[in-house]
LUMKE-564938 format. One record per residue (C-alpha): x, y, z negated. Coordinates in steps of 0.05 Angstrom, whole numbers. Example, Ala and Ser with C-alpha at 12.3 -4.5 7.8 and 13.67 -1.06 7.14 Angstrom:
BEGIN
{xx=246	yy=-90	zz=-156}
{xx=273	yy=-21	zz=-143}
END
This chain:
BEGIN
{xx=135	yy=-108	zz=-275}
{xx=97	yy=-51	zz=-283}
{xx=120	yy=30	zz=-278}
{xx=89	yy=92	zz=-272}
{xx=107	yy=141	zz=-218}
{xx=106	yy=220	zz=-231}
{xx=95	yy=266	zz=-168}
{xx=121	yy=330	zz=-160}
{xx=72	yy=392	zz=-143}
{xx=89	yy=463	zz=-116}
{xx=46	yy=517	zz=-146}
{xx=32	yy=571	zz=-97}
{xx=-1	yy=637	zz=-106}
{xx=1	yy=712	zz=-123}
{xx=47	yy=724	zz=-184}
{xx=27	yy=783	zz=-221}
{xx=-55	yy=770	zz=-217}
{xx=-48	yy=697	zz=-227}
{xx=2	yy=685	zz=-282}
{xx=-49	yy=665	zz=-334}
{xx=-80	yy=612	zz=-281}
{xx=-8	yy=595	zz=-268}
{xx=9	yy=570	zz=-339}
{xx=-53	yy=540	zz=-349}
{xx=-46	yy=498	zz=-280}
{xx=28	yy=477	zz=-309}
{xx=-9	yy=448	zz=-371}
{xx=-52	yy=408	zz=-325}
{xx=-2	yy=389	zz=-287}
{xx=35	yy=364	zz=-345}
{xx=-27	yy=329	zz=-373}
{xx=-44	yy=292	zz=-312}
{xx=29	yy=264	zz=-297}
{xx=54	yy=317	zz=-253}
{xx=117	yy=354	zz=-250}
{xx=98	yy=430	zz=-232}
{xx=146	yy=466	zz=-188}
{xx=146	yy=541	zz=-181}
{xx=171	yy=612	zz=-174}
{xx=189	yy=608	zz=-249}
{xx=237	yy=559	zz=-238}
{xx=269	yy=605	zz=-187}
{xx=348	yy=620	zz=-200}
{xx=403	yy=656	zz=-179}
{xx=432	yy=613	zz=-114}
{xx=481	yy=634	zz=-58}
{xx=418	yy=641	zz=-16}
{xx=358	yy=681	zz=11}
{xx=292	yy=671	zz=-29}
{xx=254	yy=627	zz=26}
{xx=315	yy=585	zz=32}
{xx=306	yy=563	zz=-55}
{xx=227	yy=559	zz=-37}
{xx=236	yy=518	zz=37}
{xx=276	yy=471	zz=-8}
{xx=240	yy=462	zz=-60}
{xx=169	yy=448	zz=-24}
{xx=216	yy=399	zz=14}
{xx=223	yy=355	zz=-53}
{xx=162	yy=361	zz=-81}
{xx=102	yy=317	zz=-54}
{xx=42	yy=356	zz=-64}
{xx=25	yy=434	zz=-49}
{xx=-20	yy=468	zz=-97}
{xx=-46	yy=537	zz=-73}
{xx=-82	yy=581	zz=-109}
{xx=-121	yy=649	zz=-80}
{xx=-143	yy=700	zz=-125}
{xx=-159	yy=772	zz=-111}
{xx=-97	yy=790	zz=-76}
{xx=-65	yy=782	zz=-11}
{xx=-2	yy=794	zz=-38}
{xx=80	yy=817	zz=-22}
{xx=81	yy=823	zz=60}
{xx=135	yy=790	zz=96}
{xx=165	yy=830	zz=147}
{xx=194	yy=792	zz=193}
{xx=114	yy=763	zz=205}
{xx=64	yy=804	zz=181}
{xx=46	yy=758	zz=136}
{xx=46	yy=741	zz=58}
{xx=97	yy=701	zz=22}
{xx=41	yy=664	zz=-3}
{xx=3	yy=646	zz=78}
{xx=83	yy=635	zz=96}
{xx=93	yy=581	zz=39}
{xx=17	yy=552	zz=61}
{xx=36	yy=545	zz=126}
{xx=107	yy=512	zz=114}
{xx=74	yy=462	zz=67}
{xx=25	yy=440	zz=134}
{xx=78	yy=435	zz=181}
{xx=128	yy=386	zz=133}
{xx=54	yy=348	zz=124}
{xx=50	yy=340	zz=53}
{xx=-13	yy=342	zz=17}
{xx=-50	yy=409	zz=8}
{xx=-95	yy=412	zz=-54}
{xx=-134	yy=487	zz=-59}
{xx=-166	yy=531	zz=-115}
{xx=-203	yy=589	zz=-103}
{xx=-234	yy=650	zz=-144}
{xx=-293	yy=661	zz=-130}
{xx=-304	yy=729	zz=-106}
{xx=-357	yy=749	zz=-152}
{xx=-306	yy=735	zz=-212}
{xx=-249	yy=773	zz=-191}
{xx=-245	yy=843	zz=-225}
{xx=-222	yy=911	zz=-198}
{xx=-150	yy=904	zz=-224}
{xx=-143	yy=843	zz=-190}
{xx=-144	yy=863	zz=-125}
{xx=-89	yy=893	zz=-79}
{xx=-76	yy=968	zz=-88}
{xx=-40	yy=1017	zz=-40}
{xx=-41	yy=1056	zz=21}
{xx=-53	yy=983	zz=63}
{xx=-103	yy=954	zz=16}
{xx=-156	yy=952	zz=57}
{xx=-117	yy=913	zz=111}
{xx=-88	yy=866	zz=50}
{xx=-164	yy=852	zz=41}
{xx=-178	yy=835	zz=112}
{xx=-127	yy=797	zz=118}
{xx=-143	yy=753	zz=52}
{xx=-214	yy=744	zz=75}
{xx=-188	yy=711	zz=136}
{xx=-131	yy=673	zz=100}
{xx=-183	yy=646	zz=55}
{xx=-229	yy=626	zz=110}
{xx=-178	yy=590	zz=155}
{xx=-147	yy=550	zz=85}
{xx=-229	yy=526	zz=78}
{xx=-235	yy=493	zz=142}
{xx=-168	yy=476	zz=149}
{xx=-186	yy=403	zz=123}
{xx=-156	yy=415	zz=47}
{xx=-185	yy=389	zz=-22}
{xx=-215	yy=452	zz=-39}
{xx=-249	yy=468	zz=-103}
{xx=-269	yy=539	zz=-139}
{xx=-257	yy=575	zz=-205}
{xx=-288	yy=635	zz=-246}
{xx=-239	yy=634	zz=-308}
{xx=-186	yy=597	zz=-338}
{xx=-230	yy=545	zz=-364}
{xx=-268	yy=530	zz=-310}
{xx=-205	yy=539	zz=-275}
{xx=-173	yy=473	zz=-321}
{xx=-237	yy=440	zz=-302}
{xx=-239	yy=438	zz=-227}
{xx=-158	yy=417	zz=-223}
{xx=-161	yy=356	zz=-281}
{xx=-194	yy=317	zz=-234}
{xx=-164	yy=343	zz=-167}
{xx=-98	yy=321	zz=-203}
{xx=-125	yy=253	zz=-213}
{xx=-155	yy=240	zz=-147}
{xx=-104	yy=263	zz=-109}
{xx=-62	yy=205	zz=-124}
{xx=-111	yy=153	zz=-97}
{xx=-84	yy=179	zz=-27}
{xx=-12	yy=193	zz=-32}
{xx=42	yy=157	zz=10}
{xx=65	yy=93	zz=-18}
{xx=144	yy=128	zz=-8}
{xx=119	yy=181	zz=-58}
{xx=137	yy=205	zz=-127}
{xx=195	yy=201	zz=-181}
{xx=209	yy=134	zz=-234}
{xx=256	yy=131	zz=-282}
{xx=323	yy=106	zz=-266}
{xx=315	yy=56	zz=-308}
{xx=242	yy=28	zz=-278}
{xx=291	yy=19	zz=-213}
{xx=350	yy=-24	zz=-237}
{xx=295	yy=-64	zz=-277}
{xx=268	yy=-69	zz=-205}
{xx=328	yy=-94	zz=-180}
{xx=342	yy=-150	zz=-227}
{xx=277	yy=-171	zz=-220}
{xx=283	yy=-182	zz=-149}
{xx=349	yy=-215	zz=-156}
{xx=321	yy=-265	zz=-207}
{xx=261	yy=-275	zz=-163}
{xx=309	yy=-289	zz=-98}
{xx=360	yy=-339	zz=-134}
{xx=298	yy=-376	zz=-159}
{xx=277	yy=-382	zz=-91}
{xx=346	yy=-398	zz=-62}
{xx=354	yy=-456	zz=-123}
{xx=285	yy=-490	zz=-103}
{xx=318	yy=-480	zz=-37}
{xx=380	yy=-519	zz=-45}
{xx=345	yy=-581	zz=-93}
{xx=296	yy=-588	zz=-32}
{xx=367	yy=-598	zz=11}
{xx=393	yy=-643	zz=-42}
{xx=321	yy=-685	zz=-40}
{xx=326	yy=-685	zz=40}
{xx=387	yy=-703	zz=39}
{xx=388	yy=-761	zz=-14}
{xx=321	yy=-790	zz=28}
{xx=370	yy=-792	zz=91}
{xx=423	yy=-830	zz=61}
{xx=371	yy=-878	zz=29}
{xx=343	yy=-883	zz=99}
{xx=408	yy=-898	zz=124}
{xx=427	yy=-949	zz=73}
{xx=366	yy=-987	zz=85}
{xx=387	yy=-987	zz=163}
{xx=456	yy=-1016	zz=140}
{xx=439	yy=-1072	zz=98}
{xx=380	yy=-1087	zz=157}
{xx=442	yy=-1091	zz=212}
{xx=482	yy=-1123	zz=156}
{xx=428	yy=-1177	zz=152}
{xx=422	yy=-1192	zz=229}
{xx=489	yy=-1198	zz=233}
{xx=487	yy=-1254	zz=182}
{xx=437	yy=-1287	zz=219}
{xx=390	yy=-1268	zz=164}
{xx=343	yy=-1232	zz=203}
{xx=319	yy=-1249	zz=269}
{xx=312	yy=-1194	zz=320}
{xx=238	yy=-1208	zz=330}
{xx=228	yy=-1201	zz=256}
{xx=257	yy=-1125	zz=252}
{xx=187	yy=-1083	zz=259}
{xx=190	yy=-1034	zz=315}
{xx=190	yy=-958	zz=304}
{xx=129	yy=-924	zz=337}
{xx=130	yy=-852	zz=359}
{xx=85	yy=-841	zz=289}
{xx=129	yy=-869	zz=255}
{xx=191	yy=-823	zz=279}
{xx=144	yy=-758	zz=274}
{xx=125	yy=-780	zz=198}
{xx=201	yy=-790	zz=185}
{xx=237	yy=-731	zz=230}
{xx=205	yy=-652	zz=244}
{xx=229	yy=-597	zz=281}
{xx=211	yy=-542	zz=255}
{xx=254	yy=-461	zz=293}
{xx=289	yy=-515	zz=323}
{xx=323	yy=-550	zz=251}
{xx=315	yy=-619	zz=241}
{xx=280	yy=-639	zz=178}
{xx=266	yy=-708	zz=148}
{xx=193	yy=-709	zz=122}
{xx=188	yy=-719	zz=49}
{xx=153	yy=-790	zz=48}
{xx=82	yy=-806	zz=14}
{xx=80	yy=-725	zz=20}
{xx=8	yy=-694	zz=35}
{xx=7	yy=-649	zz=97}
{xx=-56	yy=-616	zz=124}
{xx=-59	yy=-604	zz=187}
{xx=-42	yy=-533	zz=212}
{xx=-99	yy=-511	zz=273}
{xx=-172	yy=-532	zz=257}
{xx=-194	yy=-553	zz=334}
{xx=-274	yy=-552	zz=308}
{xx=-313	yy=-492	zz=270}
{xx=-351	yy=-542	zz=224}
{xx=-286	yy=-555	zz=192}
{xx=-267	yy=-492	zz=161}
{xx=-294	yy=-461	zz=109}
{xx=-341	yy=-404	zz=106}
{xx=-296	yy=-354	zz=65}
{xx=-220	yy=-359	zz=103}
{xx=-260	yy=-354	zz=166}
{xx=-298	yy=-287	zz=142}
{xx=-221	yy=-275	zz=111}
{xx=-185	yy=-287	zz=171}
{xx=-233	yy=-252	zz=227}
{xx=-239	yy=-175	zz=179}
{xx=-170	yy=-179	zz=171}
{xx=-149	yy=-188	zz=244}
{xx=-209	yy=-134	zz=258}
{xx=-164	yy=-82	zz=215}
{xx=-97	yy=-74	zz=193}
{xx=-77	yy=-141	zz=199}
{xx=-71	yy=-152	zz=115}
{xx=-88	yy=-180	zz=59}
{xx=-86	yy=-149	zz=-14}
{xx=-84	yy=-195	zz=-75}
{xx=-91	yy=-152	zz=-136}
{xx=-81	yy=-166	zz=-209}
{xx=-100	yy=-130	zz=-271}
{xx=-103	yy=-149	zz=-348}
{xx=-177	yy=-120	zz=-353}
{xx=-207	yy=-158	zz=-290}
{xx=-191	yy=-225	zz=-253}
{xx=-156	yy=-229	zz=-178}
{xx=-183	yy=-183	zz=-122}
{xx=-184	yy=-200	zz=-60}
{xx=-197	yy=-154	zz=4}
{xx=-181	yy=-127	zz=66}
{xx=-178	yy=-57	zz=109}
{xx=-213	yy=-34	zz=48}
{xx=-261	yy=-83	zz=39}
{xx=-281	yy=-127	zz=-19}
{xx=-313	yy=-196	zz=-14}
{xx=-330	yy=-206	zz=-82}
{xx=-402	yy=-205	zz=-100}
{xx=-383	yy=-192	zz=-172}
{xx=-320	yy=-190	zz=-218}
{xx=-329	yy=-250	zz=-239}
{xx=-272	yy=-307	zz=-233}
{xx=-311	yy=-358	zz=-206}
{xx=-315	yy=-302	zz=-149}
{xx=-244	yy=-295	zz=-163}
{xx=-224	yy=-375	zz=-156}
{xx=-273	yy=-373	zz=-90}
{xx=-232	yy=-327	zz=-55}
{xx=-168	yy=-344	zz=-76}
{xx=-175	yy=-409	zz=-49}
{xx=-195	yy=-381	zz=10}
{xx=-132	yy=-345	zz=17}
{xx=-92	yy=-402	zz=-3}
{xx=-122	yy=-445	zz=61}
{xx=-109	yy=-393	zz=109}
{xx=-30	yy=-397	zz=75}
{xx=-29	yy=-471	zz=81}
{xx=-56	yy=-473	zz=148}
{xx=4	yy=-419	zz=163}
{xx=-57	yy=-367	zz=188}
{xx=-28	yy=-318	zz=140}
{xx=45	yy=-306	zz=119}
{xx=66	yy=-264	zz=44}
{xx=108	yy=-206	zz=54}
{xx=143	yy=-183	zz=-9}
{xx=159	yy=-208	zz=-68}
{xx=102	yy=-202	zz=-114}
{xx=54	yy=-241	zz=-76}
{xx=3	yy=-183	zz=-77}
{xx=8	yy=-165	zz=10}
{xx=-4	yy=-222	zz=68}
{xx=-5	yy=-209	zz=143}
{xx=-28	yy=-252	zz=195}
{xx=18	yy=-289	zz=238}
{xx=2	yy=-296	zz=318}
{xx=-29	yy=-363	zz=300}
{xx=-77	yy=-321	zz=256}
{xx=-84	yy=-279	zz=300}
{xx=-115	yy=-330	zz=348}
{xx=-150	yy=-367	zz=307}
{xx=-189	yy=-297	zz=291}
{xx=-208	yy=-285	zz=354}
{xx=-236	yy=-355	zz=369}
{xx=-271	yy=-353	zz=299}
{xx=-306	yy=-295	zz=319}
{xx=-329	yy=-308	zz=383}
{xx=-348	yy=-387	zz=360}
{xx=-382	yy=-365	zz=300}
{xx=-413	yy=-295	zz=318}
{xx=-385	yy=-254	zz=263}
{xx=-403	yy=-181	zz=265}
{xx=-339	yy=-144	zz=238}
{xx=-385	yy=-76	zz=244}
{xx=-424	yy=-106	zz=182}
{xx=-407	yy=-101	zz=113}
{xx=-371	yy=-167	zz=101}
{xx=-414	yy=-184	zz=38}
{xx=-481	yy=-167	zz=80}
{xx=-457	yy=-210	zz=140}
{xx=-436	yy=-268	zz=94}
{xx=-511	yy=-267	zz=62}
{xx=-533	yy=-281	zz=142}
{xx=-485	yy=-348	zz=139}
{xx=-505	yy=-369	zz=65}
{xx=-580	yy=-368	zz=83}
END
């Protein structure tokens, strides 16, 4: 099933000088499937200010922070601004920083600090913005409100693309949905389970009917000893496998391939190139689905598909279903959408690699042009 998460984002600035931007950042927020955090959700609580803001950051998984022409209220305790002391919280609990400037040229008079310590406000916000520039952030700039809208729309959007797969809010009911469809998915699997046991088990005591009524015949003198066909060790590894050390009677007539190619001329072009980027990565393989385009196939990032066509589609779906058959590749999940190597896989890898010269440095699609020639 399909559901769509919403992420929680903690505006961050000056209050007084900003609260225009403010509002208008809560409308983007909004739009873009965000739920905006801030001071104005602030309430009384049987607790110190930073203790409400410490906990909210803490829930929310983005930090938005916005610098205008002020420096802002001064924290005693360290000489610095509410606003550098909520920046540098956000850092240290690692969530994602996303950053909107003013530039300088648009900020007016009465937007700037005033006072006895302005000047020293000012220094100190020249250097705050500085340090939040090269401090590896999504940074983008503003002059007015709607230039303002227009730099964050898509810094919204994008900013998803990167968040942590642990990240963001459903609906309760998206969850329990979840749930039961995990449960139906697992008692399918443990039916198919127990009819495969009921189908081994009815092919024993055929097995060992047949035995009977051959014993039953010798012993009638039906059957001379000579005529009773002896058992070679094929035949016993056709009819018996061990497989994590549980005995299992082959299904007769049933067609096996044969787990560990032994020559390179055997396997195919595209679970080789498969199997040897994926061991070269993270060790996985994504099978994606959408209504709008057919299956996609890649790995650590890369795609293999020339085009988005499906015979592209079929070609390396297949090539993912060898490298399952041949147990190269294992599913983890339910959905069938994530597959890791196994140690065999891993192996096999490395010997493709080295047998078959594979650069892994190379653009898999330009490297598989080099093999198609």
């Amino acid at each position: 099933m399909s559901y769509k998460r919403k992420f929680s984002i903690f505006i961050s600035s000056t209050y007084e000088d900003l609260k225009e931007e403010r509002q208008a950042l809560v409308g983007v927020a909004l739009e873009n499937n965000f739920i905006p955090v801030g001071m104005e959700q602030f309430h009384a609580a049987p607790t110190d200010q930073w203790n409400v803001i410490t906990k909210m950051i803490d829930e929310c998984d983005f930090y938005l922070l916005v610098i205008g022409g002020r420096y802002g209220s001064i924290d005693e305790e360290t000489g610095i601004s509410y606003t550098e002391k909520e920046y540098n919280y956000a850092k240290t609990k690692g969530l994602p920083v996303l950053v909107l400037i003013k530039q300088s040229s648009a900020i007016a008079e009465s937007e700037k600090d005033t006072g006895d310590n302005k000047y020293d406000k000012m220094r100190k916000l020249d250097e705050f913005r500085e340090r939040v520039k090269s401090d590896k952030n999504t940074v983008d700039f503003f002059t007015d409100l709607n230039s303002l809208k227009y730099a964050a729309s898509p810094t919204f959007r994008n900013a998803v693309n990167y968040v942590d797969d642990n990240a963001g809010w459903v609906r309760y009911q998206d969850i329990v949905d979840i749930i039961n469809e995990e449960a139906e998915v697992r008692n399918k699997v443990n039916l198919e389970i127990v009819q495969h046991q009921q189908k081994m088990l009815e092919d024993m005591k055929k097995m060992f009917s047949h035995l009977g009524n051959r014993l039953t015949e010798l012993e009638n003198n039906q059957l001379t000893w000579e005529n009773i066909p002896i058992a070679t060790d094929e035949d016993v590894k056709k009819l018996f496998q061990v497989e994590n050390d549980t005995l299992t009677v082959e299904n007769q007539g049933r067609d096996k391939s044969v787990i560990g190619q032994d020559d390179v001329g055997n396997i195919p072009l595209e679970p080789a190139f498969l199997l040897v980027y994926a061991a070269d990565g993270d060790g996985q393989i994504i099978k994606t689905r959408t209504l709008s385009s057919p299956t996609q196939i890649f790995t650590s990032g890369k795609q293999f598909m020339a085009d988005n066509s499906k015979r592209e589609s079929a070609r390396w779906e297949e090539a993912l279903d060898r490298l399952l058959e041949w147990g190269w590749v294992k599913a983890v999940g339910y959905k069938g959408e994530i597959f890791e190597l196994t140690g065999t896989g891993y192996s096999k890898a490395d010997w493709l690699k080295d047998r078959m010269g594979i650069d892994t440095s190379k653009d898999p699609l330009d490297e598989l042009k080099e093999f198609e020639c």
